[in-house]
N, C-alpha and C positions, 0 to 999 in steps of 0.2 A: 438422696437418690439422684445420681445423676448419670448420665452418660459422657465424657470428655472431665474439665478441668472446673466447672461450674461449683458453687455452693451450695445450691441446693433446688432439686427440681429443675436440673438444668439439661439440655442438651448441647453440648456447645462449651463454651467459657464465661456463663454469663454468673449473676449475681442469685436472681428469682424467678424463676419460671421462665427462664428464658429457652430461644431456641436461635442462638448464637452467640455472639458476645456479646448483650444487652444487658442492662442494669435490672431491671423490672418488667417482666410481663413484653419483653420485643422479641421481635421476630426478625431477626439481622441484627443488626451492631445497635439498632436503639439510637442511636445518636447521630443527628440531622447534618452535622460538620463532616461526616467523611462520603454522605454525596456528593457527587461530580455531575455538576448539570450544565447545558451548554456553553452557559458564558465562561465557568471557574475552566474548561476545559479548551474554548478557546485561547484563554489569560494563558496558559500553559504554551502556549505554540501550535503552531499547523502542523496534524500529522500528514506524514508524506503519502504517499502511494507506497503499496509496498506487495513483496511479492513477484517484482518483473522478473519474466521471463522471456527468453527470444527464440526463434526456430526458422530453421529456411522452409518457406512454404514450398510442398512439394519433395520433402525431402523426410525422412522416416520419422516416425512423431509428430509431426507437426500437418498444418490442414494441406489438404489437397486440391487444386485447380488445374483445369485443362491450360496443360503447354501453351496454348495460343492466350490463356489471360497474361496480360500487361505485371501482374505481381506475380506469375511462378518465378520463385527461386529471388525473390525477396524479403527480407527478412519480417517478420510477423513477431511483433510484441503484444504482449496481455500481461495484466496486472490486476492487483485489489485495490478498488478504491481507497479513499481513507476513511475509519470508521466515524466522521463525522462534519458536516460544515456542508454547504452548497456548494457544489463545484460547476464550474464556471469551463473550463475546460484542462487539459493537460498538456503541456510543455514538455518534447520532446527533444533531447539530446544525444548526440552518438560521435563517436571519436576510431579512428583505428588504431588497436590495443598499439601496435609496436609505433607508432609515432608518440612525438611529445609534443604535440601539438595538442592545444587544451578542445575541450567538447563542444560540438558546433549545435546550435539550436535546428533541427530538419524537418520540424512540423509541430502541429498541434492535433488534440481530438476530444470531442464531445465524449467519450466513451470508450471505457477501461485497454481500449485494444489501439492498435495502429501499425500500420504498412509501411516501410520504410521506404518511398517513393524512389531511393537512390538505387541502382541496380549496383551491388558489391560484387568483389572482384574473388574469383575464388582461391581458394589457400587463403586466406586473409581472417586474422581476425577482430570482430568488433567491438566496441564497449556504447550499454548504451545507460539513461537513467532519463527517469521522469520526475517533473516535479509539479505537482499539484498547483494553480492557481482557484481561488474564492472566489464568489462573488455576493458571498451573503455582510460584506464590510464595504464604506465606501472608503478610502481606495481600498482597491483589491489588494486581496493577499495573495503569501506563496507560502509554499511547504518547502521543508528541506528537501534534496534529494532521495530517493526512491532507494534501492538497491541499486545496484551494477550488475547489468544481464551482459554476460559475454557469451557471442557469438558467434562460431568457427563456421567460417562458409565453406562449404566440401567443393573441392577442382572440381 
């Protein structure tokens, strides 16, 4: 009697009474090797941020401030954290798409979001990417690169 791929009393793929792929009597895989617990998952590498997105503040979709604040009509990034590690702050980079000219570092922030202090020029577009730094290691760590949030600032 089973329901899936199991031998008997199973639900799932398991062996005996299972209710996953477990050998005996488990409830998930049964077997303690294919947890990922925080150290096996740092040994793995830093995940990035992920998820960035950019918007002209003030501009359709994106947040709204009165014309006389210092950021209308500067660019506003938000992202996902990474699902794991203490983070310590995020490293911000931006570049203008049509140059070749590599990505310039234009701030830092405590928290998933940030303002691009530069005032961009409009018609122009930008590239930006975040990378995570740690600080649950001494020295600290980094993550790789984020996405690439492209940018287009409206004339």
């Amino acid at each position: 009697m089973d329901l899936g791929s199991g031998d008997f009393l199973d639900i799932g793929s398991g062996d005996f009474l299972d209710f996953g792929s477990g050998d005996f009597l488990d409830i998930g895989s049964g077997s303690p090797s294919q947890e990922l617990d925080f150290d096996k998952a740092r040994a793995i590498g830093r995940a990035a941020a992920y998820g960035l997105q950019g918007c002209v503040i003030n501009t359709t979709g994106c947040t709204t401030v009165p014309k006389t604040d210092p950021t209308a009509l500067h660019v506003l990034l938000r992202w996902s954290p990474p699902p794991f590690g203490q983070v310590a702050q995020y490293v911000i980079f931006s570049k203008d798409a049509a140059s070749n000219k590599p990505f310039q570092q234009i701030g830092t922030s405590t928290i998933p979001s940030f303002v691009d202090p530069n005032q961009t020029p409009g018609g122009k577009t930008f590239d930006y990417y975040v990378k995570t730094e740690f600080n649950d290691e001494t020295p600290h760590t980094f993550s790789g690169k984020s996405n690439i949030a492209v940018v287009v600032i409206p004339k």
